[in-house]
N, C-alpha and C positions, 0 to 999 in steps of 0.2 A: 224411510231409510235412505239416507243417503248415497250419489252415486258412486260406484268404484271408480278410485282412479288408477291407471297402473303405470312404472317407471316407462316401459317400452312406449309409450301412447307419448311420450314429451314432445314440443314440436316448440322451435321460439315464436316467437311472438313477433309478427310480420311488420311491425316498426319500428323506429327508432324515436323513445322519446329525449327530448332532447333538453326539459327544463320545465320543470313543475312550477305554478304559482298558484298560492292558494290565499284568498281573501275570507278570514272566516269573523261574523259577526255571533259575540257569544248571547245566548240565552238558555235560559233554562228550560221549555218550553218549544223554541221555538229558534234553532239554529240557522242563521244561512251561509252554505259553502259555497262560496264562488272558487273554480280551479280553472286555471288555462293550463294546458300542456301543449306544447310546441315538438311536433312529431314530422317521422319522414318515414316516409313506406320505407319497407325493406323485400317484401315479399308479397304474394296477390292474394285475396282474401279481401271480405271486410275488416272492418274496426269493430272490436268487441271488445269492452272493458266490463268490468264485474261491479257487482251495485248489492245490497240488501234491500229487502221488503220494506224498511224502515225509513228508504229514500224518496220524498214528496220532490219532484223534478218540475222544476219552474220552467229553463229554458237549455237549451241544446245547440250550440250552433257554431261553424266551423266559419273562420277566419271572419267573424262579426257577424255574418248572416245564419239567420235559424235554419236550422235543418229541415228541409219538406217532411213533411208526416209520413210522404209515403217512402222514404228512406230510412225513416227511426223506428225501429222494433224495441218497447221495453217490456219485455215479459220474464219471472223466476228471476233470477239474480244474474242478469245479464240485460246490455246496452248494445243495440246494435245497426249500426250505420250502414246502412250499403255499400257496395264496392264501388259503383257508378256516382254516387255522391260525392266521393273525395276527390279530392283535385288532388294533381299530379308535383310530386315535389314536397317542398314543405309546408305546411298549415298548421294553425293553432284551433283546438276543441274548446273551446267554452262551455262548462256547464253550470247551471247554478241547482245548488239545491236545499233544500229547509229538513231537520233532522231534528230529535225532540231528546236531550242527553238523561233528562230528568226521567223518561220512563225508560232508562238504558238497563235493566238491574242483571243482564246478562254482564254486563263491564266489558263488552265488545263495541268496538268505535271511542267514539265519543261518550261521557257518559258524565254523572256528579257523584262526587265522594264527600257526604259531608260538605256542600256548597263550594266544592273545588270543581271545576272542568278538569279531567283527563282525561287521557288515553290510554288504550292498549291495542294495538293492532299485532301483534303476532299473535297467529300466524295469517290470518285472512281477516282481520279485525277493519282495516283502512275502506274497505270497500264499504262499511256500514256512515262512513262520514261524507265521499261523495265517489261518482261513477270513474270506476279508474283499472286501469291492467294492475289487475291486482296480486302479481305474482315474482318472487321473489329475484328472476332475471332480467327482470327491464328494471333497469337503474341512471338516475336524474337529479341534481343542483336541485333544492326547494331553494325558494323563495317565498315567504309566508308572513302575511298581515295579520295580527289580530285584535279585534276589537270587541273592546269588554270594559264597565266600571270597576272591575276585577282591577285592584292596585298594582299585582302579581303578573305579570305576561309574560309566559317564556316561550319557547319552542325550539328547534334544533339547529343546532349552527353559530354565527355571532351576533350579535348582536347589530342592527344597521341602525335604526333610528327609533325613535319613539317619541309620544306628546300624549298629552290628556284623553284616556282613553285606547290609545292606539299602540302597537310596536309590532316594527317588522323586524322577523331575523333571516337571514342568510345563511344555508349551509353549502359550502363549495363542492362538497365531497359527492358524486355521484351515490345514492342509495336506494334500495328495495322502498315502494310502501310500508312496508312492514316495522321499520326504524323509524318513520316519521312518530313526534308527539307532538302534544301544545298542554302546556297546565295554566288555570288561571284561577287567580283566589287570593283571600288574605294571608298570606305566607310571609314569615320570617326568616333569614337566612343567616346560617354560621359559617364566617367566610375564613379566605387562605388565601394563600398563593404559594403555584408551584414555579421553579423555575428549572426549563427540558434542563437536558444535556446540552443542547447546541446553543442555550441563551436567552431564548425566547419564557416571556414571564406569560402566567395562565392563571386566569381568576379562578377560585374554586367556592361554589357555595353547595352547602345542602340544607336543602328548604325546607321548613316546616310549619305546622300550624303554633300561632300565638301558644307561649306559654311552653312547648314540647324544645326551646334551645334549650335549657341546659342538658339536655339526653342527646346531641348532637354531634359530640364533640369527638368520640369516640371514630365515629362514621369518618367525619374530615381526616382524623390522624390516620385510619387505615386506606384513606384514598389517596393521601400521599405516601405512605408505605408502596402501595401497588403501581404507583406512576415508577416510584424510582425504581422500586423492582422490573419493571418489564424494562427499562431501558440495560439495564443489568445484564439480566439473562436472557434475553430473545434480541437484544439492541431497537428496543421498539419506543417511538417517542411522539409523545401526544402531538397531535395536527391542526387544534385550535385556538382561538385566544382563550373561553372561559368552558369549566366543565361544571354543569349542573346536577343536582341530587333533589330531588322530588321524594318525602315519606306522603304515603297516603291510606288511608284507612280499609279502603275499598279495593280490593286485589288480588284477581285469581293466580296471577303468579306469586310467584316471590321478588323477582324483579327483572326488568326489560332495558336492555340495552342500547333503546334508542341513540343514533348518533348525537353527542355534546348533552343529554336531556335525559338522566336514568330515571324511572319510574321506578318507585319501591314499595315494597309494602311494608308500612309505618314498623313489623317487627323487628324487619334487618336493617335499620337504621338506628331506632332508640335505643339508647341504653345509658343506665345508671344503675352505681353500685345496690340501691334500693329495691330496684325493679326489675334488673337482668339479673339473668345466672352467666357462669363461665360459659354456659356452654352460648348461650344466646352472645356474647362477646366472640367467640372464636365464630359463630356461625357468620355474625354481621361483617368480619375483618375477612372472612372468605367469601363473602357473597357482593361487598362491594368492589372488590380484588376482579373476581369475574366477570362482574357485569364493564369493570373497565378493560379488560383482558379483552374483549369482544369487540373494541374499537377497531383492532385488528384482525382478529380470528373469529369474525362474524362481521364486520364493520364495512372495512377497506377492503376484506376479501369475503364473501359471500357463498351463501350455496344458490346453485344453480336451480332447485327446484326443490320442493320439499321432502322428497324422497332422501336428499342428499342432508337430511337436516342434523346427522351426528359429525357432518364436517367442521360445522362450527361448534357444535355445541360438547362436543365428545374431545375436541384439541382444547376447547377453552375450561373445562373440566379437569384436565390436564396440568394443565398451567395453572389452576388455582388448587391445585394438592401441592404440586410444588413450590407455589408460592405459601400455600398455610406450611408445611414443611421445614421452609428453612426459617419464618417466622416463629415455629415451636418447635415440636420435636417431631423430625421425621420416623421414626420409629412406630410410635404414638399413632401420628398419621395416618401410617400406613396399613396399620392394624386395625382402624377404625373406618378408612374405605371397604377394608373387606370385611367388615362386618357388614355394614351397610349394603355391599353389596351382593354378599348371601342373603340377606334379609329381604330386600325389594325385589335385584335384579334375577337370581338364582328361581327366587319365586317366581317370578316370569317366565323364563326359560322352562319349567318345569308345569307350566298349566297352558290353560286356554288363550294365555294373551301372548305366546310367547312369538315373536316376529325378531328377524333379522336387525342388527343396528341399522342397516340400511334396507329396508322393507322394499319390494317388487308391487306393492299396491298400499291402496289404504282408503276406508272412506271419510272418516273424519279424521284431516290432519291434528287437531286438538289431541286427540286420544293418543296420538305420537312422540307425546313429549315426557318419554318412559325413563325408567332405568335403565333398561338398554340401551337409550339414544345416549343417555348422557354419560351413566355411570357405566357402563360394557366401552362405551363411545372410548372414555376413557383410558379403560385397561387395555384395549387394541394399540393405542398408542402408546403406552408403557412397552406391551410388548415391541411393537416395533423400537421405539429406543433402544432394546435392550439389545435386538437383532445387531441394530446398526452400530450402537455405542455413539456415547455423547457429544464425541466429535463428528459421526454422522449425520445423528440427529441434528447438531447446528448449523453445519450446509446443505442440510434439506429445507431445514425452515428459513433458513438465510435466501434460498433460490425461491423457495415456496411465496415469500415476500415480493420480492424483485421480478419475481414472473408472473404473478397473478393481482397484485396490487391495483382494485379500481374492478376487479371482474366476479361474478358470479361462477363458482366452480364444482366440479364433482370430486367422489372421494377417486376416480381415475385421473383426475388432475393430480391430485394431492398423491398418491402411489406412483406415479410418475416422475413426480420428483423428488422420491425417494430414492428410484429406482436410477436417475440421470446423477444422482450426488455422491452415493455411493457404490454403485454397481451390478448392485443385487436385481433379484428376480422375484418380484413379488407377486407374481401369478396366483401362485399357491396359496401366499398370505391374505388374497383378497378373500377368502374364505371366511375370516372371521367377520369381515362386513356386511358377506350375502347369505352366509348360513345361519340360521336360527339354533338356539339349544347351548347347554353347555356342556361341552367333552366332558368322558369322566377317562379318567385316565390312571390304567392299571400297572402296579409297580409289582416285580418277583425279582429276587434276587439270586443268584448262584456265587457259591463261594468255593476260588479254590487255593487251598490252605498250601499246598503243596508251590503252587506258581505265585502265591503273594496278588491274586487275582479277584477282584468283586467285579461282577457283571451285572449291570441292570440290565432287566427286559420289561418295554415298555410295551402299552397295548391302549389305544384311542379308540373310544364311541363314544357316539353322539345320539343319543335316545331321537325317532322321529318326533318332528313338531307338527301343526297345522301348515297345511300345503308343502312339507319338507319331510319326505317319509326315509329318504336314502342321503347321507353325508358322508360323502367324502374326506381322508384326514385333511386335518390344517397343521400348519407351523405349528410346535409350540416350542418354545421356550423352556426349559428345564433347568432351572436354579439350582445345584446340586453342591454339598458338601459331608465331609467324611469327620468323624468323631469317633477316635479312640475307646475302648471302653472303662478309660478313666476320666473321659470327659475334655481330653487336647484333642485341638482339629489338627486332624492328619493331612486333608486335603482341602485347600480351601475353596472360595465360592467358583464352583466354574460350570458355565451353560451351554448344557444339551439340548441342539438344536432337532426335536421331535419330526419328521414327514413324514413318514410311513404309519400304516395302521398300526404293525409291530416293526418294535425295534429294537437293540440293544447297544449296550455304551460299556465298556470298560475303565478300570482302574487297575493298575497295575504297581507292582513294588510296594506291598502294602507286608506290615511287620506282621498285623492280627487281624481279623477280624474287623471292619470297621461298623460306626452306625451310621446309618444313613439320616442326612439332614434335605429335606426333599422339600423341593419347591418354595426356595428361599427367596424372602423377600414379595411371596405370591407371585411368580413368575408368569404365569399366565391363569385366566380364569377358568379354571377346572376344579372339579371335585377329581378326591383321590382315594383310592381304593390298594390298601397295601399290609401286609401280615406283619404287626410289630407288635413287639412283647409289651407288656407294660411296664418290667424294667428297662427296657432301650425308649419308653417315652419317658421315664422318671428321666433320665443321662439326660436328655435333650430341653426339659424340662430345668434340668439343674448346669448344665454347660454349654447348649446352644450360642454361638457365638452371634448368631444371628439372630435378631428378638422377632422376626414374623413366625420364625420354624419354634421358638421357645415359649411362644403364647399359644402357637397352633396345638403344637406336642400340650399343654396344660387345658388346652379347650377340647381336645378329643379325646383326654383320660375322663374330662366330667362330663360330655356327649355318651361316651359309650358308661358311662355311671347311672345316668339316669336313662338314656333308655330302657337298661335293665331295670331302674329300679318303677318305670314306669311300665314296664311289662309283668312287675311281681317279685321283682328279685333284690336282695339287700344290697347296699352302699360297697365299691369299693372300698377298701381300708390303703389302697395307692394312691388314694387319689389324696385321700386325708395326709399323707404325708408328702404326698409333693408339695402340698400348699405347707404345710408346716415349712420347706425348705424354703419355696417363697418368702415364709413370711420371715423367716432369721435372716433374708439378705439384705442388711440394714443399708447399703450403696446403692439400690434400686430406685432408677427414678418414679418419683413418687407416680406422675400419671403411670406408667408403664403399670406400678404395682396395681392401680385400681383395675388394669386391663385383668390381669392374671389372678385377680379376686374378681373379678364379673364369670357367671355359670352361664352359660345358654342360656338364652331367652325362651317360651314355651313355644311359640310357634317353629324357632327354628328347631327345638326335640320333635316335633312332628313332620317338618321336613326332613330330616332326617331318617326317621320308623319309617317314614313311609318310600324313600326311596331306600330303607334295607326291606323292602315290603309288605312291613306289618302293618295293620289298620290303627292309627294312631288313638288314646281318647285323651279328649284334651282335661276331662277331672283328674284323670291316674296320672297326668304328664303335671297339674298342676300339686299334687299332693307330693308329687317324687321330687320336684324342683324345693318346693319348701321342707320337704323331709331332709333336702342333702344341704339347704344352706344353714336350717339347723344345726344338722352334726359338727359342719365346721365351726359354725359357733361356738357348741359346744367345746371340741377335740382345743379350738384355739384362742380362746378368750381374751386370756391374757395377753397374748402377743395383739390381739388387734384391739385392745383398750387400750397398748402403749403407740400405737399406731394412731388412734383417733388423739390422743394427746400431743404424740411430736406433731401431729398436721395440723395441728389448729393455726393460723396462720396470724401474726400480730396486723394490727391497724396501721398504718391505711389500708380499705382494701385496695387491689390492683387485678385486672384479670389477662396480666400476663402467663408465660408455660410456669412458668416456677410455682407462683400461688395457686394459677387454677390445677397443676398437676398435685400437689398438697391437698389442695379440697377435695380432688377426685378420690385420691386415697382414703380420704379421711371418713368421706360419705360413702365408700366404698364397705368399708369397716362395719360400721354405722348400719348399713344395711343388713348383714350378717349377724351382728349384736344383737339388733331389733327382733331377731326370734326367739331369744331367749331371755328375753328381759322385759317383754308386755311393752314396751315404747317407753322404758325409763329414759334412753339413753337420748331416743330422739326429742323427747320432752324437754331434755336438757338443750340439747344445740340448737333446740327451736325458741329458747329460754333467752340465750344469750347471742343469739344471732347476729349480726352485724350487716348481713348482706344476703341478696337473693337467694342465693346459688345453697348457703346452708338453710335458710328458711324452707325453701323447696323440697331440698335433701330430707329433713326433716319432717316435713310435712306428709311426703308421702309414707317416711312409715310409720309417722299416728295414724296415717289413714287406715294402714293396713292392721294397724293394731287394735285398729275401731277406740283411739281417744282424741280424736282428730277436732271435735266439736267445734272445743275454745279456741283453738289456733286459724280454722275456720272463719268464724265469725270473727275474730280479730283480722284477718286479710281481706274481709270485705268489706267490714267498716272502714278499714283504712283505703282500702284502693278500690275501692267503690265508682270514681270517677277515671280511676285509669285502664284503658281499655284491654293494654297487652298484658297486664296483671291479671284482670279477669279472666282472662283467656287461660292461660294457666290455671283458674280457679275451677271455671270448665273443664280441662283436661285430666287433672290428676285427679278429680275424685272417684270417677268413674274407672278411670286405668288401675288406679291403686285399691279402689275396693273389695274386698273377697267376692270371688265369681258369684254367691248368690245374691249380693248385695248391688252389683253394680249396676242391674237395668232400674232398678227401683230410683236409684240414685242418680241414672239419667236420665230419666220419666221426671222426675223433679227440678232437675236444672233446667228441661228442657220447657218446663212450663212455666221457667222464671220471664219477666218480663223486660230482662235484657239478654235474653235470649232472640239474637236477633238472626232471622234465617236468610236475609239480605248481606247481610259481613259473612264475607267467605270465611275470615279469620274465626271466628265464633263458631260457627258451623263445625269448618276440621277441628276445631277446639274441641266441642264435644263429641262427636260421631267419631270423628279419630279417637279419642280419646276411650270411648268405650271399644271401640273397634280391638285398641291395641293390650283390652284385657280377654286373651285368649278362651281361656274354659266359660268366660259371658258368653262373647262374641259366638261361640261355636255350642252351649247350652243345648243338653240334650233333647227338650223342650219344642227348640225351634224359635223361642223367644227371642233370642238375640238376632236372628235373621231377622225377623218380623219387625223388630225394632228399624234394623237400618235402611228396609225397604220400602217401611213406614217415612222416612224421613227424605230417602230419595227421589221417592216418589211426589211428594211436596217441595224439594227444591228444584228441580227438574222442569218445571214450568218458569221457576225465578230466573236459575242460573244452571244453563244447560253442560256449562264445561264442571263446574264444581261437580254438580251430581254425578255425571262421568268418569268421574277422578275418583269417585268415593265408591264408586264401585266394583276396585279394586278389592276390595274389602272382602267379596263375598268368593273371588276367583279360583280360593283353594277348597272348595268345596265339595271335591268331587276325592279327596285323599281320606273323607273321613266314612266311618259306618252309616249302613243305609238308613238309621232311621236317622239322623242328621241328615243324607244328602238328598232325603223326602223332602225336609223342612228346607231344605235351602232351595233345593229345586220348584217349591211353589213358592217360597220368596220372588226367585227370577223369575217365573211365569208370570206372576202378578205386578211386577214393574213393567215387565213385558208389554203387557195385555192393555196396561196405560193409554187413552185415545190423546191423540196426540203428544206422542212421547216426542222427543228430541234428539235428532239425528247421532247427537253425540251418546246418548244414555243408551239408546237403540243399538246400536254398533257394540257398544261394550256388553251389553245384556244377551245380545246375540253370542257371541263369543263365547264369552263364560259357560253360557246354558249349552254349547257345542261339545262341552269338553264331557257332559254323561255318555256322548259316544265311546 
């Protein structure tokens, strides 16, 4: 087990380095890193820089003479020099060291993807390539040689010179280790040019492996989209001559930020109409949008220590919903953050894992790269916008720039200069950073008929977490609008600013009676608890002028539908007809429509039961989800066979908001059909397909219909050689197969012989994949636990951060009845019990198995 580290324990780092060089000669085998760093005391102490086990250390030595033996300590992952050793003033460290990329299959350091050199050093990765303070506040100029028969040399910064064999690049920009990369290989590049606002022309390429340019093209146009937006909306404007894009196969992220140098993972880059879906299109146009958003808002301005790591990554989050936003439809958007983040983050906050966006300790920073950092990260920022208004929010970040530009910072830096721009007092509001959990926040109304009078009265708690048993209230935010009960808004969008435990808020001069339209727009991240008829959710349902309150109102008529009916009890017949009202609004934009046709998903009905506190099972929740998309089927046939007709979308494809909003609908439909018709329908759109996105659509519900065979085997004869297709091949069959079928069915892919447990990407392909078929995954049996801890426990010696990650999987384990949480609980025992487990896998297993308390 890894050690604790805690935020109070920070201390800087008693030099100042003042300019990295690194001479790296490649091999596969047999690496050598020469680095000088040119440093100046700042404080007393030795010199201690951080190193892995992995590093063979040649030579050591300050200002060209080796360091006496009896001054150098290198013992556990640390270097360390005496105090008496260093000379006074400034000195340069020379270290050399030899490192082996080829047996890297953690993909920390240095490592090979498929006969590429690359890297990944966040968040502590750099220390694995040679001896360095390896922590995100000492920031330094690289300057960096490298040498390789590798045709391909890149690394961070611009370019300085190159010849046979050899290229150095320059980055001027003070940075973290943790932004340094280097890729080197036979790469192809699909190039551009951008040119800033101020003039200055910028090469742009994103690299890829022979053969993979025509899927490239995509990536470049959404990288100039994202340049010209940030200068737009933030006034932010790129800082170097050329910005690089690296796809690579081998990738525990998704992608890194390195400065001028992105690393990606070959998903969020490729794409073509044959091989993507819409959704892999929108994913790649916001995931390359972020990782350049970070030039700034992780780049130029940094966190101070890893504790502080939603600073960057929770603003830069931020900024990439508002930029997918105005690039599609922010409605859309918006509704589909909060999906995602009752789905991850909500589940977080509600078990074993759940920690503050800004955590007071941590033992494996790895395991900190949550939903809460990023996506919580994010809705704190929303709120605060909302606090401030737009024009706050733009001389916060405006000062936020101009004051901390070049520095490593905290979220007290950043509240600070919210609080110097606009005036406010964010004392209070720092709560949502240091408190763990999500408020649930209680709505009652009083009406009086006589004074023309509605009073809300509100009420905040926050359930205890691990090490957070007592919360305090926080801000919140309170989105609020009034709806006549013929469906005109009476009062429009206006926000109640929540601080007290209880509180109450008035409206006044009101004709009748109004409805309440609550927490518009998702105002802040809370679950909510409030008595409303199922007529006043039909109105809101059918007039909501605001579409987060209009899909909310149509997601909790078929939440509280199927609970019931996963409890014993038959189908709403309201429910059935608000979607008939749905479906006659022929002006609907089409994506929106596929939202208000999507039912809860089965785990989030079980989050749900279980926080009204009944023991969820996840067969009764799987037979009530299918029984109630049936009925609709049934009840609405017609209307959504004229639905899958108007969306069919003519050729060419395109996966902008228009067409992929059209497909969403269409396979929306599609999905609902497919239970009453045995897969005729999907058989057809699988028939005449044109493009990924309906193939898929398609695919999964032959699968579900069990005629999936021939469409099968036709996707893997065909894309047999392309890797992000297969990946998909792995994913849906196990997702989409009826719960008794799906372990059999990943017991069988998992024995295919590109089933390779080294590619992260194939792994979460399948493990996720069965993971996210609930009533398997959770199997009364125990089989489905057995299964994943089966696999974790095997990759876990490979690659210690993937297994880690996938161990999310088992964390809600303790919501369900005791003869499940037998079988999950000797799942976790038995990965536990692993001799030489992995500090990362340790820590989350720990965790998890904490929560039977």
């Amino acid at each position: 087990m890894a050690e604790t580290r805690f935020l109070a324990d920070y201390r800087p780092w008693p030099f100042r380095l003042i300019e990295t060089r690194l001479d790296i000669t490649l091999a596969p085998r047999g690496s050598c890193v020469r680095s000088e760093l040119a440093l100046e005391r700042t404080g007393p102490g030795p010199l201690v820089l951080d190193g892995g086990a992995g590093l063979h250390t040649l030579s050591v030595c300050i200002d060209g003479a080796a360091v006496p033996p009896e001054a150098l300590a290198i013992g556990g992952e640390a270097l360390t020099i005496g105090d008496r050793a260093l000379p006074e003033g400034r000195f340069t460290l020379s270290c050399t060291v030899e490192i082996d990329p080829e047996a890297n299959t953690a993909l920390e350091g240095l490592y090979l993807s498929g006969g590429i050199f690359c890297t990944q050093c966040e968040a502590e990765g750099f220390r694995h390539i040679t001896w360095y303070p390896d922590r995100p506040d000492v920031m330094a100029p690289f300057r960096v040689t490298l040498r390789s028969d590798m045709p391909v040399l890149l690394s961070n910064g611009n370019p300085v010179a190159s010849g046979p064999g050899w290229a150095e690049w320059h980055d001027p920009w003070p940075k973290p280790a943790y932004l340094f990369a280097l890729v080197a290989g036979d790469l192809r590049a699909v190039s551009g040019r951008f040119a800033t606002s101020s003039g200055r022309e910028v090469a742009l390429n994103v690299w890829v492996r022979p053969g993979d340019e025509d899927r490239a093209g995509f990536a470049l146009e959404s990288l100039v989209k994202a340049m010209r937006w940030d200068e737009t909306a933030y006034g932010r404007e790129y800082d170097l001559d050329v910005f690089n894009i690296v796809a690579v196969d081998d990738f525990n992220m998704g992608a890194m930020e390195n400065k001028g140098l992105n690393i990606f993972n070959s998903r969020l880059v490729l794409a073509s109409p044959e091989t993507a879906t819409d959704s892999d299109y929108e994913r790649i146009e916001a995931v390359i949008a972020h990782e350049y958003f970070h030039n700034w808002t992780g780049n130029r301005i940094t966190c101070r220590d890893w504790f502080q790591l939603c600073l960057k990554e929770g603003l830069t989050v931020f900024r990439d919903q508002q930029f997918t936003s105005d690039m599609r439809s922010a409605a859309v958007k918006r509704i589909e953050d909060v999906v995602t983040l009752r789905a991850r983050q909500f589940r977080e906050d509600a078990g074993p894992l759940a920690h503050p966006p800004r955590p007071d300790r941590y033992e494996e920073i790895n395991n900190f790269y949550t939903a809460t950092v990023y996506e919580k990260g994010a809705e704190v920022i929303g709120m605060l916008r909302r606090l401030v208004g737009d024009d706050g929010y733009r001389r916060a970040l405006d000062l936020y720039f101009d004051r901390h530009d070049g520095q490593a910072c905290t979220i007290e830096d950043w509240l600070k200069v919210f609080e110097d721009a606009t005036g406010r007092d964010l004392t209070q509001f720092k709560r949502w950073y240091t408190d763990a959990g999500t408020p649930r926040l209680t709505m009652a109304e009083d009406w009086d008929q006589g004074a023309g009078r509605l009073t809300l009265r509100f009420r905040q708690d926050t359930a205890p977490t691990p090490g957070q048993p007592d919360k305090p209230p926080r801000v919140i935010p309170i989105a609020v609008g009034l709806l006549s009960p013929n469906g005109d808004e009476v009062v429009p969008t206006r926000v109640l600013e929540m601080t007290d435990a209880e509180q109450s808020f008035a409206f006044d001069g009101l004709g009748g009676r109004p409805v309440v339209s609550l927490l518009r727009g998702f105002s802040a991240p809370v679950t909510v608890d409030r008595r409303i008829s199922r007529s006043e959710r039909a109105l809101l349902v059918a007039h909501d002028t605001d579409p987060f309150a209009r899909w909310e109102a149509a997601d909790s008529l078929a939440m509280d539908s199927l609970v019931a009916m996963a409890a014993g009890a038959g189908s709403d017949p309201a429910l059935s007809y608000a979607y008939g009202g749905v479906l006659a609004e022929r002006a609907m934009d089409p994506a929106f429509l596929a939202l208000m046709l999507r039912l809860p998903a089965e785990d989030e009905i079980a989050a749900e039961m279980a926080r009204r506190g009944a023991v969820p099972d996840p067969d009764a929740i799987h037979r009530a989800r299918e029984a109630l998309m049936t009925e609709l089927a049934t009840d609405h046939a017609r209307v959504l066979d004229q639905i899958m007709a108007e969306m069919d979308c003519p050729l060419p494809y395109a996966p902008d908001a228009a067409q992929s909003g059209a497909r969403s609908a269409r396979l929306a439909a599609l999905a609902l059909l497919s239970r009453i018709d045995g897969g005729e329908r999907a058989q057809a759109v699988w028939d005449r397909a044109g493009n990924m996105t309906e193939r898929m659509g398609a695919l999964t519900q032959l699968i579900r219909a069990g005629r999936a065979e021939g469409a099968l085997a036709w996707m893997e004869q065909r894309f047999a050689g392309n890797r992000l297709v297969m990946d998909k091949f792995f994913t849906v069959q196990p997702m989409a197969a009826a719960p008794d079928r799906a372990l059999p069915v990943a017991r069988a892919l998992a024995a295919r012989p590109d089933f390779d447990i080294r590619n992260p990407n194939r792994f979460r392909a399948l493990i996720g994949g069965f993971g996210a078929n609930h009533a398997a995954l959770h199997a009364a049996d125990g089989s489905g636990y057995d299964f994943v801890a089966d696999w974790l426990i095997r990759i876990d010696p490979v690659n210690p951060q993937i297994a880690a990650r996938m161990c999310s999987l088992l964390e809600t384990w303790p919501r369900y009845d005791e003869g499940r949480r037998a079988h999950a609980r000797r799942a976790l025992e038995r990965i536990a019990a692993l001799p030489g487990l992995s500090g990362n896998t340790a820590e989350m297993v720990t965790r998890i198995l904490a929560a039977r308390a």
